[in-house]
N, C-alpha and C positions, 0 to 999 in steps of 0.2 A: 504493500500500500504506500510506501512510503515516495513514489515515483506520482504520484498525485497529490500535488502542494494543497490541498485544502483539506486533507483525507490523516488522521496522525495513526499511528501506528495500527492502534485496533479499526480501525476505518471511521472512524468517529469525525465528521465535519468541523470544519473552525476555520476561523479565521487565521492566517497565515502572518507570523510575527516577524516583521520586516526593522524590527529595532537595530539589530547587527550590521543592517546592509549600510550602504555608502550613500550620502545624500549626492543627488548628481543631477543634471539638468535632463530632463526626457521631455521627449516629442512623439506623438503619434498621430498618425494620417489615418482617415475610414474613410470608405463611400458608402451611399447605398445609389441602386440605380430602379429608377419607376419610368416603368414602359407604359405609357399614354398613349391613348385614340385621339384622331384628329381633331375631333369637336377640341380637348383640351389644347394640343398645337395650333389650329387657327384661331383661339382666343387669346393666347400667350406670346406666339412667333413676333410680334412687334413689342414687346418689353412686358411690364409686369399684369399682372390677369386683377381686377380688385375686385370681389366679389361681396356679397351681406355679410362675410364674416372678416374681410382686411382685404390687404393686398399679398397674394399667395405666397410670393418668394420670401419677401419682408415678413413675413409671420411666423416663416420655415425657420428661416434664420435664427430671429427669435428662439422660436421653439427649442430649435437644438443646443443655442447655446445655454439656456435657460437647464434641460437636460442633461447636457454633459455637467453643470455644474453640483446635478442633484445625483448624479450615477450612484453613490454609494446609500444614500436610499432605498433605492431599486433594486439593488444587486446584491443578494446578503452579503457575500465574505470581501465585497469589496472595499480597499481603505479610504477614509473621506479625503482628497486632496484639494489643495489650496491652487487653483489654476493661476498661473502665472498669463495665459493666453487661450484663449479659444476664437478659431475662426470660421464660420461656417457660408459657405457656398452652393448655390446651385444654380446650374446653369444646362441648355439645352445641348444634347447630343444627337446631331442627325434631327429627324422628322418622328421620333417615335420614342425618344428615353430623354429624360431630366436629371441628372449624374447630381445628387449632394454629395459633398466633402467636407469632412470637422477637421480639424486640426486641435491637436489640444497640446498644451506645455506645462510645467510644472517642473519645481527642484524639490525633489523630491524622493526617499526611500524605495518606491514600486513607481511601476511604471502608468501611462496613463492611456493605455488600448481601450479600456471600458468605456473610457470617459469618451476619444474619440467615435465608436460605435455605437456609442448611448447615441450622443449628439446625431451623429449620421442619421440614424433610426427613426429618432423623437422626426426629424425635421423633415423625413420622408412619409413619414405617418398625416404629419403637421398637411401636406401638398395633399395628400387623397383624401382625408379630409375635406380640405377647402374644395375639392376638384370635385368630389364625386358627383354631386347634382348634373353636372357634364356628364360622367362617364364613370358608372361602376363597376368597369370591367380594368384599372389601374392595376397594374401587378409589382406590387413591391418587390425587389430582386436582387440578389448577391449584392446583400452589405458584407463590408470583407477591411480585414484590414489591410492598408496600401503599403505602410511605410512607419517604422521607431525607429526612433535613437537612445540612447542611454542604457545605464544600469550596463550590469557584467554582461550580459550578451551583447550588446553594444551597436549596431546600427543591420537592421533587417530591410529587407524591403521585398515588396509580392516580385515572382519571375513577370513579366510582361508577356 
């Protein structure tokens, strides 16, 4: 058992004691990607969609960063970290997908993957939401993470 950090010896769940580790600066990158019907692309393709409940991107954003802030909340064994930066994006790919992207930073003991995959999530949930009245056939899809840096494994990044 001991080969899964949240698991201690007799398999008993818990939170994983990061006191030891090295405080270090870490970065991490998420997307998620929502594949959208045209009705949502011909109401967006000239900039932002505003609909009775905001303006879609702007809300997204919001949301995620708002989310990545609250990740350990949500997450049990996750630790609360102090974000030094979060940045959230989304923007159109092609005629048919909406790519969000978090960015999250922190100096800090563990790393901040949750925090960027929170934010991604929250913020693509935030778009089909606001979108659906358009079109409830949005397929939320490969959130993943893109890219960390920090802590002893030191810089990863997805194969392309």
């Amino acid at each position: 058992m001991a080969d899964w950090t949240h698991l201690d010896q007799t398999g008993k769940p818990g939170m994983v004691d990061v006191s030891g580790k090295e405080i270090t600066v870490r970065r991490a990158v998420a997307e998620s990607r929502l594949v959208i019907g045209r009705s949502i692309y011909d109401a967006m393709k000239d900039g932002e969609l505003l609909t009775k409940k905001g303006a879609v991107l702007q809300t997204a954003i919001i949301a995620g960063t708002q989310a990545a802030k609250k990740t350990s909340e949500l997450i049990p064994f996750c630790h609360p970290l102090p974000l030094d930066g979060c940045r959230v994006d989304a923007k159109f790919e092609g005629e048919s997908s909406i790519v969000v992207r978090c960015e999250c930073r922190t100096t800090a003991r563990t790393g901040v993957e949750m925090e960027a995959l929170t934010g991604a999530s929250i913020a693509a949930l935030t778009i089909y939401d606001m979108c659906k009245a358009l079109d409830k056939g949005i397929v939320i899809e490969q959130t993943r993470l893109i890219e960390k840096d920090g802590g002893k494994s030191g810089h990863w990044e997805v194969e392309h």
